[in-house]
Every structure is written in structure tokens, then in C-alpha cells.
VEXDREN-2710 file (C-alpha; in Angstrom, 1 decimal):
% VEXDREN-2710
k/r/px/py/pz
1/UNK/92.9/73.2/83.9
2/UNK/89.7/74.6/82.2
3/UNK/89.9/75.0/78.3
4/UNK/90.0/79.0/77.1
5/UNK/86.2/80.2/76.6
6/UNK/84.7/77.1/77.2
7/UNK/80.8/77.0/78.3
8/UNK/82.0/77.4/82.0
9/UNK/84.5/80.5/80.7
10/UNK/84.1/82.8/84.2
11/UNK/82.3/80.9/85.8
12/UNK/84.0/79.1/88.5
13/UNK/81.6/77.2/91.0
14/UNK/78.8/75.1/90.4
15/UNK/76.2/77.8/91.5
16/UNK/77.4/79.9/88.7
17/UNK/77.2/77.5/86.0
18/UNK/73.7/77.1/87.1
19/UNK/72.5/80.4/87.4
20/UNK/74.2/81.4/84.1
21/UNK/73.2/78.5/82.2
22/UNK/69.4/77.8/83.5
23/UNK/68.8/81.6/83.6
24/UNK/70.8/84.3/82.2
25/UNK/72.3/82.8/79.1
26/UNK/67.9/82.2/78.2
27/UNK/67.7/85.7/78.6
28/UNK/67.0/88.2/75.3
29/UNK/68.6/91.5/75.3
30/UNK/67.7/95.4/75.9
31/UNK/70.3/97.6/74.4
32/UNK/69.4/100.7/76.4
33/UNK/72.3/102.9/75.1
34/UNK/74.3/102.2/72.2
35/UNK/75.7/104.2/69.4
36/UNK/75.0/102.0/66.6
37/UNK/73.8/103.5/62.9
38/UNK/70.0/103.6/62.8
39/UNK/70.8/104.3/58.9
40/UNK/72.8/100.4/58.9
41/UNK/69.6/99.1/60.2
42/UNK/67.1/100.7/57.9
43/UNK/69.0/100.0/55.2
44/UNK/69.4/95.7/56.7
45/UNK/73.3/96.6/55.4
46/UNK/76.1/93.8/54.7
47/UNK/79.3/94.6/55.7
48/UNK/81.8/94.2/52.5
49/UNK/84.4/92.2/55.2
50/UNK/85.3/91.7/58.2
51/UNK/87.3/94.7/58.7
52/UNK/84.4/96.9/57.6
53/UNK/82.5/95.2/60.6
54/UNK/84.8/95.0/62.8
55/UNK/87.7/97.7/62.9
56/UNK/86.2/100.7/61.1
57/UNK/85.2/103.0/64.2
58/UNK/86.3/100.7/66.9
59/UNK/88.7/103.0/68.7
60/UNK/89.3/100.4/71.4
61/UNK/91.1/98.3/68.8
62/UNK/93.2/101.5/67.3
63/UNK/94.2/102.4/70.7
64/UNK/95.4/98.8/71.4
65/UNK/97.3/98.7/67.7
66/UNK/98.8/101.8/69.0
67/UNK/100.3/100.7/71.6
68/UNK/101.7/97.8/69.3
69/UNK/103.5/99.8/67.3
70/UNK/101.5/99.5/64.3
71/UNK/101.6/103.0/61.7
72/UNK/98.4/104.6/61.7
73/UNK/98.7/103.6/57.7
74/UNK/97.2/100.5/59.0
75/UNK/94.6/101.6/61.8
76/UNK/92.6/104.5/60.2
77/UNK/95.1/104.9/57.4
78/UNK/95.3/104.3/53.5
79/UNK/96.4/100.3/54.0
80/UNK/93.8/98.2/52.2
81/UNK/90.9/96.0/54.8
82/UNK/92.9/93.1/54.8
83/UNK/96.0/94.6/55.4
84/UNK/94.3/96.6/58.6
85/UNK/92.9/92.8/59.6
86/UNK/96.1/91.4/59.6
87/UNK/97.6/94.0/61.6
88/UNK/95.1/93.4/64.6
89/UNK/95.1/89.6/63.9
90/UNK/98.7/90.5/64.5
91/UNK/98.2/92.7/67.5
92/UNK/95.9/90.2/69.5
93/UNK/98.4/88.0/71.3
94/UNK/99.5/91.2/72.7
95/UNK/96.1/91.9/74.2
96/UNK/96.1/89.3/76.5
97/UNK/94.9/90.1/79.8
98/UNK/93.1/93.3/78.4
99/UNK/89.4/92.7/77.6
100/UNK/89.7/92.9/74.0
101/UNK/91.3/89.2/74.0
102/UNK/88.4/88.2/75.7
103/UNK/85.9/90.3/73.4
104/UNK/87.6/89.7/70.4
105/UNK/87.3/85.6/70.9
106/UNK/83.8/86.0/71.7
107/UNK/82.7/87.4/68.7
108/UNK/84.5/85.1/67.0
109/UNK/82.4/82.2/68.3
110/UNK/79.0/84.0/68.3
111/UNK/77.9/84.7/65.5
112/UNK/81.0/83.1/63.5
113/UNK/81.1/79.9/65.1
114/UNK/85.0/80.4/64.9
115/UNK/86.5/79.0/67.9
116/UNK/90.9/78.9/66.5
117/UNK/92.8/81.5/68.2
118/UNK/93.0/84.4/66.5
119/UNK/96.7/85.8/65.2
120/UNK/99.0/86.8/62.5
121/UNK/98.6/82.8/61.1
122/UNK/95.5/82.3/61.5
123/UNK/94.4/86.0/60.1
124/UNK/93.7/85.0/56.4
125/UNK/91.3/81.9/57.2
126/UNK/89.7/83.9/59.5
127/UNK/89.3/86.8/57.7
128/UNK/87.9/84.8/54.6
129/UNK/85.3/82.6/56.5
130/UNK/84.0/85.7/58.1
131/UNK/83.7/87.6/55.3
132/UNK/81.7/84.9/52.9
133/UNK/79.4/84.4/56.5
134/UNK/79.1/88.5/56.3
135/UNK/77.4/88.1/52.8
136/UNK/74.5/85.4/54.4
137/UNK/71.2/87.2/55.4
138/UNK/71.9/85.9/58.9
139/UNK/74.5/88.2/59.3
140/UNK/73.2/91.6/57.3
141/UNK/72.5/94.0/60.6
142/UNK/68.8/93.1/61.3
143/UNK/70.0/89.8/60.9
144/UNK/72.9/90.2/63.2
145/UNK/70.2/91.8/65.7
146/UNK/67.8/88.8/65.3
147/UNK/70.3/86.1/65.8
148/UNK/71.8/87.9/69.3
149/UNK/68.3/88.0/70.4
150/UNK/67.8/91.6/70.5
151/UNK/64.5/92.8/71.6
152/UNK/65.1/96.2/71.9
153/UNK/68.3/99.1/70.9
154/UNK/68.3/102.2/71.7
155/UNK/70.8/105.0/69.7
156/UNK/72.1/107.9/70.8
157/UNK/70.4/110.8/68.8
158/UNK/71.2/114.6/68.8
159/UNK/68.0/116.9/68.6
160/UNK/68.7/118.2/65.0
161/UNK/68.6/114.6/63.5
162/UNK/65.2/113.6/60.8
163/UNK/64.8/110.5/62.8
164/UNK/64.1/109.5/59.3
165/UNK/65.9/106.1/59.5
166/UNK/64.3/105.2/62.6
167/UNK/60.8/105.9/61.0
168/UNK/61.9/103.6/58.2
169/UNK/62.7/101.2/60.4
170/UNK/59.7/101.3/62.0
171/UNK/57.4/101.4/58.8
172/UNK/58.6/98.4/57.8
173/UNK/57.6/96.3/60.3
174/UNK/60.7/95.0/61.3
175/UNK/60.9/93.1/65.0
176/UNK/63.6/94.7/66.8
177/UNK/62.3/98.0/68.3
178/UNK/65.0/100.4/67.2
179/UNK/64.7/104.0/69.5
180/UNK/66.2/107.3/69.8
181/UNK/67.8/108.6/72.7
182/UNK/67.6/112.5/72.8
183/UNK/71.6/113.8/73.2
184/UNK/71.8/117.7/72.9
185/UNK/75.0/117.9/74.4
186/UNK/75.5/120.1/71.3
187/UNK/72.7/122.9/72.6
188/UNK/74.6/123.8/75.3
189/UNK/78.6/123.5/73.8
190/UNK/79.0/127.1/74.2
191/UNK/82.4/127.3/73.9
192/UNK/83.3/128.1/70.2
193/UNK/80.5/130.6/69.7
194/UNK/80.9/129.9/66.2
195/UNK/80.2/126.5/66.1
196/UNK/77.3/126.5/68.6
197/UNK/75.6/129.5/66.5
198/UNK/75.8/127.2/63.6
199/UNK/74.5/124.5/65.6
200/UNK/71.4/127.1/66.8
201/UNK/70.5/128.2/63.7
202/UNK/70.1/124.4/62.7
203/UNK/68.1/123.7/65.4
204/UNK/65.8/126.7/64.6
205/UNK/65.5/125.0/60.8
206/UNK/64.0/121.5/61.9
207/UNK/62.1/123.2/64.4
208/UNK/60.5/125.8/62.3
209/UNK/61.6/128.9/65.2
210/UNK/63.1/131.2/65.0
211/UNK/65.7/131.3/68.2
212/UNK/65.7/135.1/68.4
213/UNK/66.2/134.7/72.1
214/UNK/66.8/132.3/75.4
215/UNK/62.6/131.4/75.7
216/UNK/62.8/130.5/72.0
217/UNK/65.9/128.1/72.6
218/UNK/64.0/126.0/75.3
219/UNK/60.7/126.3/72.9
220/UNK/62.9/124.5/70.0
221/UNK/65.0/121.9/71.9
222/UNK/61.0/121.2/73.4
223/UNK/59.7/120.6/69.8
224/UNK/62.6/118.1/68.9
225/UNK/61.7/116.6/72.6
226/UNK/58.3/116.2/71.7
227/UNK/59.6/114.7/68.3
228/UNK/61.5/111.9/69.8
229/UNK/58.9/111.1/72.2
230/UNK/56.8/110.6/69.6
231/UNK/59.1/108.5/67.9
232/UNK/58.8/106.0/70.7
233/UNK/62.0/107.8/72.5
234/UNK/62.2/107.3/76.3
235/UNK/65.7/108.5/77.4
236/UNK/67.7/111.5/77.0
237/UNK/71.8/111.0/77.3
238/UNK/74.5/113.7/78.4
239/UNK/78.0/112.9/78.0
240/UNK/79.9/115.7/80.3
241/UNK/83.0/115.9/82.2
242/UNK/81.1/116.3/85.4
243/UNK/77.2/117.6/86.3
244/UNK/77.0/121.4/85.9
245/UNK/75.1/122.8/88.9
246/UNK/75.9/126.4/89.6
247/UNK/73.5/128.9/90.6
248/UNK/72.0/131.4/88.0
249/UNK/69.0/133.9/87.6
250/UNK/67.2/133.7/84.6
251/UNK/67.8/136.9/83.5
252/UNK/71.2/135.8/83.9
253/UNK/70.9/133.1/81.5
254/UNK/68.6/135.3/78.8
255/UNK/71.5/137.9/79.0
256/UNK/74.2/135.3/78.6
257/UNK/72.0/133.6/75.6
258/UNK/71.8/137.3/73.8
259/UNK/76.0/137.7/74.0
260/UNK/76.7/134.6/72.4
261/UNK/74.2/134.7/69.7
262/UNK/75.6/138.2/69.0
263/UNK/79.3/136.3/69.0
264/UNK/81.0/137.3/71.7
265/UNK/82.7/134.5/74.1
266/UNK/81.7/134.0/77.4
267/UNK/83.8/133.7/80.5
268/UNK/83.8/130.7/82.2
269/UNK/81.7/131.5/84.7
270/UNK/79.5/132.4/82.3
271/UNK/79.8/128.7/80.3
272/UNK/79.1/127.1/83.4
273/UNK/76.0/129.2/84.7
274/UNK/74.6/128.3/80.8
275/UNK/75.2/125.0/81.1
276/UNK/73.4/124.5/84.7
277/UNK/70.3/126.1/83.6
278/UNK/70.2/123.9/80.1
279/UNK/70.4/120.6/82.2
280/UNK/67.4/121.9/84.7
281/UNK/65.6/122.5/81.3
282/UNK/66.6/119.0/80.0
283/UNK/65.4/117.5/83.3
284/UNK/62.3/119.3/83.6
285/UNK/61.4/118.2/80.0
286/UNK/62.3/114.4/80.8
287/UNK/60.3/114.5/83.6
288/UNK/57.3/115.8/82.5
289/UNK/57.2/112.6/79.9
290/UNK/58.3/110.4/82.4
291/UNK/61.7/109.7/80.6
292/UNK/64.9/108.7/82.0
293/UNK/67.7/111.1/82.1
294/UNK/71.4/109.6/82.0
295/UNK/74.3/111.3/82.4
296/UNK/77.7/109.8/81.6
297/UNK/80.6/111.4/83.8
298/UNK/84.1/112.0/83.9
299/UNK/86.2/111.2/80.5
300/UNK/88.8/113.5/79.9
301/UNK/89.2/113.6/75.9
302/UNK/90.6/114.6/73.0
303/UNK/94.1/114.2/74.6
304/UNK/96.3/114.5/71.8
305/UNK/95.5/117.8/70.3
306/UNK/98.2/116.5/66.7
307/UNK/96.1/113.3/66.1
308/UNK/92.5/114.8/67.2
309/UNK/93.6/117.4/64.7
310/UNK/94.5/115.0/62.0
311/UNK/91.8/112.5/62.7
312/UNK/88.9/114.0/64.8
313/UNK/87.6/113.7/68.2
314/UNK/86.4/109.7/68.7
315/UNK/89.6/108.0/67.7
316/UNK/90.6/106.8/70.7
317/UNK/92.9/109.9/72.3
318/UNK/90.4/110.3/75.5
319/UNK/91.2/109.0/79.1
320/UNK/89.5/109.2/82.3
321/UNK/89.3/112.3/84.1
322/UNK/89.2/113.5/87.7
323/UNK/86.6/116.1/88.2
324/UNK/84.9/117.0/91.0
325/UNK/81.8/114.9/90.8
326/UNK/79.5/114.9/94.8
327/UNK/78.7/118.1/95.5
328/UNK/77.8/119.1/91.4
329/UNK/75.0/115.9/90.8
330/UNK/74.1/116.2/94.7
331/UNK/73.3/120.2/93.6
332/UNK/72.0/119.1/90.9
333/UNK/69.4/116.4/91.6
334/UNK/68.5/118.1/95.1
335/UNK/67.3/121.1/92.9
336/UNK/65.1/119.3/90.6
337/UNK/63.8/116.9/93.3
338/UNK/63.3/119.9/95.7
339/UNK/60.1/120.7/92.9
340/UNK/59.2/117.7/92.6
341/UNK/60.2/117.5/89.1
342/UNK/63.4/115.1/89.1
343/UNK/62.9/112.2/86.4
344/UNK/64.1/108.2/86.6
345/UNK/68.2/108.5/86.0
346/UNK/70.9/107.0/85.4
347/UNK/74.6/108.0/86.9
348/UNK/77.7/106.7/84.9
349/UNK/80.8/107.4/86.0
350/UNK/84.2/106.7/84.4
351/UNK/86.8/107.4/87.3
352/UNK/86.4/103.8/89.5
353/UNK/87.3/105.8/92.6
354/UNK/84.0/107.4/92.5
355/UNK/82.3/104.2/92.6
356/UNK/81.6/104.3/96.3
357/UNK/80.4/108.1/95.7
358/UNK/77.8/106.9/93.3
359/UNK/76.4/104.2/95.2
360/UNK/75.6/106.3/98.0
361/UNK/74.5/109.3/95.9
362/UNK/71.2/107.2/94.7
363/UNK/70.4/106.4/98.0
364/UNK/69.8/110.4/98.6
365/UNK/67.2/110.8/96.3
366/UNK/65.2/107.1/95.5
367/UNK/62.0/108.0/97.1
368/UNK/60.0/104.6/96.6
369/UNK/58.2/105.9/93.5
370/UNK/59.3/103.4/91.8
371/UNK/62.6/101.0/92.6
372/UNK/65.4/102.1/91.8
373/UNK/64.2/105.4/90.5
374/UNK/68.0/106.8/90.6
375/UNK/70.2/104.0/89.1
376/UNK/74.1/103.0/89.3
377/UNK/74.7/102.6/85.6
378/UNK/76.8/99.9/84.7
379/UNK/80.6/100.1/84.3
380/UNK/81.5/101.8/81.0
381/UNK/84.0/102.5/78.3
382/UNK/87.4/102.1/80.3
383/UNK/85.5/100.6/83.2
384/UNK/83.1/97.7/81.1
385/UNK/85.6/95.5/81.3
386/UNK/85.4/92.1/84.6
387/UNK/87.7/94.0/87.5
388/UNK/85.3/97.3/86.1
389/UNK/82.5/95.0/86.3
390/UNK/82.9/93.5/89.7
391/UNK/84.1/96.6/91.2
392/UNK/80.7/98.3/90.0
393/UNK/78.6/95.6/91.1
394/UNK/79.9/95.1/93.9
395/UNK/79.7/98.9/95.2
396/UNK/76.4/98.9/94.5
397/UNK/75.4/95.6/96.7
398/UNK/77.3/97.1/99.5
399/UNK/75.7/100.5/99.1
400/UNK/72.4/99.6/97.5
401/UNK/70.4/97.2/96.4
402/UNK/71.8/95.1/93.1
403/UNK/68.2/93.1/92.5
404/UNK/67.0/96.4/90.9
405/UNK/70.3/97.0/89.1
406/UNK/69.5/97.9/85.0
407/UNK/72.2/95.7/84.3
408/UNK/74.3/95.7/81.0
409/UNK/74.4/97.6/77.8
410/UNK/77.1/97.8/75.1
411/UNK/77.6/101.6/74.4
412/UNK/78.9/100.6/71.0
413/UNK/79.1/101.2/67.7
414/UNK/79.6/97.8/66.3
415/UNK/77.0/95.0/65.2
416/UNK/79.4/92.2/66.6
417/UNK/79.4/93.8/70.7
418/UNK/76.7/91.9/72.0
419/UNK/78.6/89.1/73.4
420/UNK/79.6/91.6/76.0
421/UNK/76.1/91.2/77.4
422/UNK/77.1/87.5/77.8
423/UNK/80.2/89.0/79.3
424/UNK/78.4/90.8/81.8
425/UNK/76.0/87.9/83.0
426/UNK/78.5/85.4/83.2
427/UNK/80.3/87.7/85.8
428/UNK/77.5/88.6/87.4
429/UNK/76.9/84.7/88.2
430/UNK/79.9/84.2/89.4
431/UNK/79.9/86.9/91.9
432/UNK/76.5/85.6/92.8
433/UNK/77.4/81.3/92.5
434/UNK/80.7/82.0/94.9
435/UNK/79.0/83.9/97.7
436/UNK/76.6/81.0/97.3
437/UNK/79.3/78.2/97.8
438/UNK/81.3/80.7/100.2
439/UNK/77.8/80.6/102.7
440/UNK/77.1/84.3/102.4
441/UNK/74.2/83.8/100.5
442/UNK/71.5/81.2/101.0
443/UNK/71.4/78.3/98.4
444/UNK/67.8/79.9/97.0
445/UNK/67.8/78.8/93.4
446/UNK/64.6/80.0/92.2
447/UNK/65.2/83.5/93.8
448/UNK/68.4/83.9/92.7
449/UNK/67.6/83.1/89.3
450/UNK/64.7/85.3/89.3
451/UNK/67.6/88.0/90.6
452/UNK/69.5/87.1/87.5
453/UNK/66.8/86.9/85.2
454/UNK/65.5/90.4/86.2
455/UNK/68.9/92.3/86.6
456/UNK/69.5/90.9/82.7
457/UNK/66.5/91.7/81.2
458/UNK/63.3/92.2/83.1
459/UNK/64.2/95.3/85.6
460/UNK/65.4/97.2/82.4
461/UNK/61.9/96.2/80.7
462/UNK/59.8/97.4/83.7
463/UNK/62.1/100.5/84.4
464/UNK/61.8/102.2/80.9
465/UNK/58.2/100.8/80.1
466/UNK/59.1/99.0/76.8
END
């Protein structure tokens, strides 16, 4: 019987050990989309506690305490940290066989060096000897960075945003290359005409235009562009239900543009004709500075309209969704190749049944610029998790080529989620080590490695020129 998160934890032949332990456990890390506070970083913040750390945002944990049975007094409620610590301490045995037990353990061993079991007995030691190690310089946020072996982080940035953290960052010559990622999801939320007007008018302030009509919107979201690039930006990120692709005129769109800047709400086919030509726009614009555009697919949220109501949207109330996804991105992708103007991207998607439709979507429009120029992003949210993982993975090698997969990232907003890179690689191994010992794979060491090495760091390097 092999000991709980042991050196070998995953890994389950011989190969594996060896390609996780000669090769991808060496291997520093690119943090390619994340949600973590560039203002935490610029400002090298200690957490008060663990809880502060470790619970305050992370919806995963609220949705699991949920389920428990534990009063929202203790998840995003009134209770004091400890007593919101002790609730999850007291939660934990109940997460077995879901990935927090696994992430949760992790964490606790690197950076902590705690290797006990963590429940409602063992809360309070826990929760002390984490909190006095939280107050070290080791474990302030660019020390937290630094001892993960982070190279390089990349947040998730909406076009309105100073970028005035990053710059600090930046100015003061820390290591760790902290970037933006350009997200104006927001610029084309057309919905609420209320709230998106108030979001144009605040795009018209930081860029110094005024957005008196459609050509002036693209000229502004193409100053903020320009601002990120020049703030060492290299990706843009769109979180939507599903790719908007319909046809529209442009006329159509400038006559759409004037209707709900004078307030009046659009019907839907109007939303969605908007929201097709702002995603060309987006494209071209990534394109033409050789970004990489990513799109993450299919989450259904905000499901409880009483608790999104009393809490906000991002407090774990969102599921996975089942829109239509093929004939959208294949729209979509064949318009901006079909002018030559279709950047490097990255498809996402959250519903595992469209795994198989991803993997062969790539394949339509990689068109040996570069390798891999149209990417199968790793398994995410609901989905980065080992079944998730391997299910991803191994779509991808039956569809596609996994030697030029990006690899992993931790989509986080938390300072202690970089063990699931570690995660990642040590399944990736063993998929690898067992086809090895199975004979479906040559015993090619150095290759393999190499394969190992470059899916966990290098491809991502080369792919984003960092």
C-alpha cells in the first residue's frame, strides 16, 4: 500500500517516477492565465492568517462547505478567520475523492512543510503554524512566487484598469515578470444598457475619446490594446458562454452601437450580431501584435439568482453549461483566417463532452505557421481536476499532437495554487510512464523527457515569446 501524497503520489510505474522526477518536477513555472491581485504583488503583501490566504475568494472551498452543511455565517459570513478555518478544517474529510482533498494537502506541504492530515483536530495547530510561517518574508506574495519557482504570471486585466500595479511591479525590479492579459468582456456586455453605458463612458475617460459613435468604440478599446502591449501584455482572454459568430453589416453594427448609447435595449438578435462583430475587432487587433487570443467556453453562472443577489456573481453559484459550441468557433475562426488575420489561440472548454469537438476543431485551422498555432487549453475550473485532466490530455493525443500541448496553468486567485502545476505534471507522467510499461510507447527516455520538459515549461515559453 503506497503512503497518501508520498514522492510517488500518482505516479504508478517506474517510467513515471522517472520522467516526473528527473524532468518535470526541475521544471520552473509559466502562469499564463491566472486571476491573482497584481495590487498583492506590488505591494509584496502578508496575509494576516491562513484564512485570509487561503479561503477569502476561494469559491471552490464555499461551494464544498455548502454542501457540508455549514451556514454561510462561516463561509463569506460575519464568523471570525479562525472560526471560518475550522469550519473547512472541519469540512475536509468530506472532500475526499473530490480534488480539493488532494489540493488542499498539497499546499499544506509546499510551501508549509505540513504533512498531518488536515481536520476539525488538527485545525488549530495547523492554523497557528501557518499563520506565524505567513508572517516570514518567504511567504509575503513575491516571496510565495519565488519559492514556487515562478518565472512568469500572467492576470487577467479588463481594458479600463491603470495597469498601475503592474508598472510598480515592474519599476522595482522585482524577478517574476508579472503581465496583463487584456479581458473586455465588459465592452461588449450589452445587455443592461445601463451598466454597459457606464462602462463606455469609463472607457472613453482613460482613453481620452470621446465614444460618440461605433468607429470611436474600436478607436478606444485600440488605445487600452496598445496600452497593455506596451505594458509587456501578450494575450487577450474572453470568458463567454459560447463563441459569437453571427453575420452582421457594419452599418448594422454602427446602428445597433447608436440605440444603445441612446438607452434603448436591444433584441437578441441584436446582442448577438454586437457581440460577433466585437470579437472580429478583438481578433484583428491580437493579430496584428501577434498576441494570443483565448477564449474560455461554456459555464453557465450565476445560478442562484437569492445568493448571487446577496453575495455577487463569483461565489461559487455557476455550473457548466451546454451551448452550442462547433458551428459558432468553426464560424468564427474560418472568418478571421479566411483574411489572413486569425491570431495564435487558445480554446477552453468547460462541458467534457466537447472535448472530442475541440481536439478536432484545431486541426481545421493550424496551418504550420507555427506549431500548434490553435491550442487545446488545458482542462479548467470544473474540469482541472485528474479524470478532467486525463480526459483532456488524452483527447488531444488521439486527435492532435500532445508534444506541443501549452500545458498547465492555475486560473486562480490564490498565492497557495501552484501545487496544482505539480498536479498536472505528475498526471501527465503517468499517462506517459504507463503507455511506456504497457508497450505503446517506446522506452525513449531522453525524448520523452524532452516531451515532458517542453509540454511543462518550454512550449508555453516559445509559444507566447516570453
Amino acid at each position: 500500500m503506497k503512503k497518501f501524497l508520498d514522492k510517488n503520489f500518482i505516479l504508478e510505474t517506474k517510467t513515471a517516477e522517472k520522467l516526473y522526477h528527473d524532468h518535470a518536477a526541475k521544471m520552473p513555472i509559466i502562469d499564463y492565465h491566472c486571476h491573482l491581485p497584481p495590487e498583492d504583488i506590488a505591494s509584496d503583501r502578508k496575509f494576516e492568517n491562513l484564512t485570509k490566504i487561503w479561503l477569502d475568494g476561494d469559491h471552490y472551498k464555499w461551494r464544498a462547505m455548502r454542501t457540508n452543511g455549514v451556514d454561510e455565517h462561516y463561509i463569506t459570513g460575519a464568523a471570525d478567520d479562525f472560526e471560518k478555518f475550522q469550519k473547512w478544517a472541519e469540512t475536509v474529510p468530506y472532500t475526499m475523492r473530490n480534488p480539493l482533498y488532494h489540493w488542499t494537502h498539497m499546499e499544506l506541504q509546499r510551501p508549509f512543510g505540513i504533512h498531518d492530515i488536515l481536520n476539525g483536530k488538527s485545525a488549530g495547530s495547523i492554523y497557528e503554524k501557518c499563520t506565524a510561517l505567513l508572517r516570514e518574508d518567504e511567504f509575503s506574495c513575491r516571496g510565495l512566487l519565488n519559492q514556487f519557482e515562478v518565472k512568469i504570471v500572467c492576470t487577467t486585466d479588463d481594458p479600463v484598469d491603470s495597469l498601475e500595479h503592474h508598472k510598480a511591479i515592474r519599476n522595482s525590479g522585482f524577478d517574476v515578470k508579472v503581465l496583463p492579459t487584456f479581458r473586455p468582456d465588459k465592452a461588449m456586455a450589452v445587455e443592461d444598457p445601463g451598466r454597459f453605458n457606464k462602462y463606455i463612458d469609463r472607457l472613453g475617460e482613460v482613453s481620452n475619446i470621446d465614444i460618440s459613435d461605433f468607429n470611436r468604440l474600436i478607436d478606444a478599446i485600440r488605445s487600452r490594446h496598445d496600452f497593455f502591449s506596451e505594458m509587456g501584455g501578450k494575450l487577450s482572454d474572453h470568458g463567454l458562454e459560447q463563441i459569437y459568430a453571427e453575420n452582421f453589416y457594419d452599418r448594422e453594427v454602427k446602428s445597433i452601437f447608436d440605440k444603445i448609447r441612446g438607452g434603448t435595449a436591444l433584441t437578441q438578435d441584436e446582442i448577438l450580431k454586437f457581440k460577433s462583430a466585437m470579437l472580429i475587432h478583438f481578433g484583428i487587433m491580437d493579430y496584428e501584435k501577434g498576441w494570443t487570443q483565448q477564449f474560455h467556453l461554456g459555464a453557465l453562472r450565476n445560478n442562484s439568482s437569492r445568493m448571487v443577489k446577496k453575495l455577487g456573481p463569483d461565489t461559487g453559484f455557476d455550473s457548466i453549461g451546454d451551448f452550442e459550441m462547433a458551428r459558432p468557433i468553426s464560424r468564427f475562426l474560418d472568418k478571421l483566417d479566411s483574411e489572413n488575420q486569425l491570431a495564435k489561440t487558445i480554446l477552453y472548454n468547460l462541458n467534457p463532452r466537447d472535448n472530442y469537438l475541440i481536439g478536432t476543431m484545431i486541426g481545421n485551422f493550424n496551418d504550420g505557421s507555427i506549431p500548434g498555432k490553435i491550442n487545446f487549453g488545458t482542462g479548467w475550473w470544473f474540469l482541472d481536476q485528474k479524470e478532467g485532466m486525463e480526459m483532456q490530455m488524452n483527447a488531444l493525443s488521439n486527435l492532435g499532437l500532445l508534444s506541443r500541448f501549452l500545458g498547465m496553468l492555475t486560473d486562480s486567485r490564490s498565492f497557495l495554487s501552484f501545487p496544482r502545476h505539480d498536479y498536472f505534471r505528475r498526471i501527465l507522467c503517468n499517462l506517459l510512464g504507463k503507455d511506456v510499461e504497457r508497450g505503446e510507447l517506446p522506452n525513449d527516455l531522453d525524448w520523452l523527457g524532452q516531451m515532458v520538459e517542453n509540454i511543462s515549461y518550454y512550449n508555453a515559453k516559445e509559444f507566447f515569446k516570453f
